[in-house]
N, C-alpha and C positions, 0 to 999 in steps of 0.2 A: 679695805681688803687689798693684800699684797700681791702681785704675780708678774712676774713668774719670782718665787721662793728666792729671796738675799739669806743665805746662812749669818753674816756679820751682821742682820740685824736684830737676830734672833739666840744666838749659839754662841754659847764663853768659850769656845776652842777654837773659832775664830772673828772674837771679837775686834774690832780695831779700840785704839788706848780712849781714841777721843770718842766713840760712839756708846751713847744709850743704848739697852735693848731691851726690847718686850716681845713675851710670848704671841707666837705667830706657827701656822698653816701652812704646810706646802700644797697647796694647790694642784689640781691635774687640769691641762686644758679643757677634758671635759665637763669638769664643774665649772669653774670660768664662763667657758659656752655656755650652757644652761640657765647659768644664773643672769646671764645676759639677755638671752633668750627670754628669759620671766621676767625682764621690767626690774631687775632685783637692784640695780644702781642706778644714782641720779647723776652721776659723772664720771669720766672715765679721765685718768689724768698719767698722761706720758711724761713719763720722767728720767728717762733716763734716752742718753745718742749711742748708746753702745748700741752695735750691728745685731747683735743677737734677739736683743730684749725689740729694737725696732720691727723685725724678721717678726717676732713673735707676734708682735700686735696685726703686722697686717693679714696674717693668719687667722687670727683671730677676725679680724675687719672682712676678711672674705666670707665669714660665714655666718657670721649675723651683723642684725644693725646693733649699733653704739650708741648709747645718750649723746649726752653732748659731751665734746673732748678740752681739755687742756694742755699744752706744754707745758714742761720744765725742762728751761736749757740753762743746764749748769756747769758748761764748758767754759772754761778761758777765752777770752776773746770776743769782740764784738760782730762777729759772724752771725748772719740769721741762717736758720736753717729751712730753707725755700724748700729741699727737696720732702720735710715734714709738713710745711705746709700746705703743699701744693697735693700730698697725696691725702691728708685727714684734713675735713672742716674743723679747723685749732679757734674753739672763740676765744681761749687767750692765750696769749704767749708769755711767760714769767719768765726772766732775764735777768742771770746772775751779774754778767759785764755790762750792767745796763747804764748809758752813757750819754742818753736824751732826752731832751725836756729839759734841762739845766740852766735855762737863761739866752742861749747860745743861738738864734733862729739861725743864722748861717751855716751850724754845725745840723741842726735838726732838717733842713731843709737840700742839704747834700745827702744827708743821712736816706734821708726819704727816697731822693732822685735814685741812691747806688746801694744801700744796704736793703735800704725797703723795694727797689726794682718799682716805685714808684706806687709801690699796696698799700693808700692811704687807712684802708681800714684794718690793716696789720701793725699799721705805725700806732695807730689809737688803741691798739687792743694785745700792743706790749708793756709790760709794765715790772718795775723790779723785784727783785725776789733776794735780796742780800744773803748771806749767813747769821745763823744766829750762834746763840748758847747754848749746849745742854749741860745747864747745871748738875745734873744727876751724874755726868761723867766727868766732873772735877776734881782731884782727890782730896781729903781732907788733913792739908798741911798742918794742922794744930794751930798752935801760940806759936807766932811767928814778928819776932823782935824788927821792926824797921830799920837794919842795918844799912843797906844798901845802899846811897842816894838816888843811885839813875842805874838804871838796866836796859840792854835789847842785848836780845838776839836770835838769829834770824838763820836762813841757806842765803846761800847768796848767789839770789837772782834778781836782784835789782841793785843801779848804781848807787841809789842812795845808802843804800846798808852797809857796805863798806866805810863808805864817805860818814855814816853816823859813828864808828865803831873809830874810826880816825878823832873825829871832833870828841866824843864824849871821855876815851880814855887819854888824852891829853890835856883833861882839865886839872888843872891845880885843886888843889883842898878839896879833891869832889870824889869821895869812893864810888867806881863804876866799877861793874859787872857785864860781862856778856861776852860776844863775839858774835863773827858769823861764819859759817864752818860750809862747805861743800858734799855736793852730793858727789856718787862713785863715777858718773859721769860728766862733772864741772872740771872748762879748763880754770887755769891758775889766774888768767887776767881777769875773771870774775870777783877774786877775792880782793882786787887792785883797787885802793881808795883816788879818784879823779881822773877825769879824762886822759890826762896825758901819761901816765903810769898804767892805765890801763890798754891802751893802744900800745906802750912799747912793750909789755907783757903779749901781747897781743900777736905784734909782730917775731917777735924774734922769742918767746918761751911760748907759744902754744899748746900750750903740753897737758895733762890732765892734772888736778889737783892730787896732791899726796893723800898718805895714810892720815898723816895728822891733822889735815886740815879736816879730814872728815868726822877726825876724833872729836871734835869741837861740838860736835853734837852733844846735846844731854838727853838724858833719860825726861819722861813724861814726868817722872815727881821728881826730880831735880830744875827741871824747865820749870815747874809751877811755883816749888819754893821761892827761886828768885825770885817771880814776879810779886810773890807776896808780904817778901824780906824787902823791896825796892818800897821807896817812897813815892820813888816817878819812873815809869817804867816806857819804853820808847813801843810803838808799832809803826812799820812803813813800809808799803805796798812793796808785792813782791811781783811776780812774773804776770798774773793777771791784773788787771783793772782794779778790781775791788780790795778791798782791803782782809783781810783774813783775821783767821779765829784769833789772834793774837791781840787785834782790836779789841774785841769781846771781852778777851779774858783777863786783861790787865783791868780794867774795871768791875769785874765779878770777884777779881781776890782782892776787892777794897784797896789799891793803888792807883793814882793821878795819873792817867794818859794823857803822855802828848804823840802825836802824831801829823803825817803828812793829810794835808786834805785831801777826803776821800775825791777820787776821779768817778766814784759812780753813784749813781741815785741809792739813798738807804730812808726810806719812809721813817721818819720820824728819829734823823740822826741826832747825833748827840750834836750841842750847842757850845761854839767855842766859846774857853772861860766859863763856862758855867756846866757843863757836866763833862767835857776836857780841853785839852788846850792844842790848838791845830799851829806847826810852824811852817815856814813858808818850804814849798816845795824844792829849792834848791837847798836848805838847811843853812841859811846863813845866817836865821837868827837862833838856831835850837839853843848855843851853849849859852846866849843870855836869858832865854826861858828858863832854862836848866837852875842857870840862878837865881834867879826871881824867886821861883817856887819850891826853891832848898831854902832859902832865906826868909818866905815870907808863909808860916804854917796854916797858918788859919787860914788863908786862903788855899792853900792847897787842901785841905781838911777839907773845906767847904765843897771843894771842886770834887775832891774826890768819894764824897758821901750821897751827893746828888750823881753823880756818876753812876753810882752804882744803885742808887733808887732808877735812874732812867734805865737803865738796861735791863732790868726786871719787871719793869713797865711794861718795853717797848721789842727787849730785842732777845726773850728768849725761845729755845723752840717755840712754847706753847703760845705764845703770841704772835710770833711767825705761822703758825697754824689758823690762827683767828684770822690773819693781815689775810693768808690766802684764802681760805672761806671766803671772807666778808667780798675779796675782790671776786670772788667766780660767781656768787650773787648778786652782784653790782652787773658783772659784764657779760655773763651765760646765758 
């Protein structure tokens, strides 16, 4: 049960392009209350940092007791949010920029001392909460011919995406697609492929990105055809930690992902070379992967069929829905 009332998750007048929606209840605080009041739920789960919907809960918290609670913190960045912990008993924390537990005891053990303020029982009772799919909101491109070789594209907020849109359209014998296009408040040094082009941009043009560069944008079923017309289609982290829908989606319209390795924990990621192919984070080997697997089909076939059985397995809403059940009966 939802409260307080999202109209975009319910209402085609203001649906967003990429969201599902199912019939839903506007709620009045006083059925809320009541229904609280009666025992009526076995969990109460915060999801959202927006100031309003916070306001509301502890409203809400002032006047009756609460089952047991959980977060969802689905902000950019690896901030914890102390001041929600510290005011509700959170027995879990779900963590979209989730960046621990990785191999790394030096990084886990700083993390602890300065992010965790030393709450070892907060450290153990964080845990990831990736993005997923919702297949219901993909649109249906039809018979779609694998023209493309290699596709991305992206906003550009991250250096690498520039720097890929460099390396891939200057491949010889390799038809690429894509770009990466600015938002209305991106300066121009952002769209700068390498360090030092983008510092002199930096220095001396500061300036905001143009019309055109915004124009670079495509429409939600132009953005999809590509990916479906591509053979091998690129995703590479953008301003946050995690990798975004863009992951997801080059493996649900049945095309070979390659991408940068994810920076954040995804329960049950996909496995390099065998359900896609991960290049090294500064991109210096992408444009021989690139060939490899223009050249070599049945291996890209393979990669990209198990691809897309694992992400249907593993990584759409509805089993993003099971991962968090299953973990709040584990840890609740």
């Amino acid at each position: 049960m939802e409260y307080p009332y999202k109209a975009a998750y319910h209402e085609p007048r203001v649906r967003y392009w990429f969201m599902a929606q199912r019939p839903g209840k506007n709620y009045s605080r006083e059925e809320i209350t009541d229904l609280l009041r009666d025992g009526y739920f076995d969990l109460v789960c915060l999801a959202s940092s927006q100031k309003e919907c916070l306001d509301e809960c502890a409203q809400l918290y002032e006047l009756v007791r609460f089952p047991p609670m959980v977060f969802v913190d689905g902000w950019d960045g690896i901030r914890i949010r102390h001041d929600v912990v510290e005011r509700y008993p959170i027995s879990v924390y779900f963590k979209l920029d989730y960046v621990w537990n990785r191999g790394n005891w030096l990084r886990n053990l700083g993390a602890l001392a300065w992010t965790f303020r030393a709450n070892r029982r907060l450290f153990a009772r964080t845990v990831p909460l990736p993005l997923s799919i919702v297949l219901d909101s993909l649109p249906d491109v039809g018979p779609v011919s694998k023209e493309i070789d290699v596709s991305f594209r992206g906003r550009a907020s991250h250096p690498r995406r520039p720097m890929a849109v460099q390396i891939l359209s200057r491949m010889r014998g390799v038809n690429f697609a894509g770009d990466v296009y600015a938002g209305p408040e991106d300066r121009k040094y952002k769209l700068k492929a390498g360090v030092l082009a983008r510092f002199r941009a930096k220095v001396f043009d500061n300036t905001f990105a143009g019309e055109a560069d915004q124009r670079k944008y495509r429409s939600p079923e132009d953005y999809y055809r590509e990916i479906a017309a591509s053979k091998i289609a690129v995703a590479l982290r953008g301003g946050a930690e995690t990798p975004t829908f863009r992951y997801f989606e080059i493996a649900a319209f049945r095309t070979m992902l390659i991408s940068d390795p994810p920076e954040t924990g995804i329960p049950n990621d996909f496995v390099d070379r065998q359900h896609a192919v991960y290049c090294k984070r500064d991109l210096s080997d992408l444009e021989k992967l690139v060939h490899h697997y223009l050249r070599e089909d049945a291996e890209r076939e393979a990669i990209t069929s198990a691809g897309y059985d694992h992400l249907v397995k593993y990584h759409t809403c509805e089993r993003r829905a099971e991962y968090f059940l299953e973990t709040c009966r584990r840890l609740v």
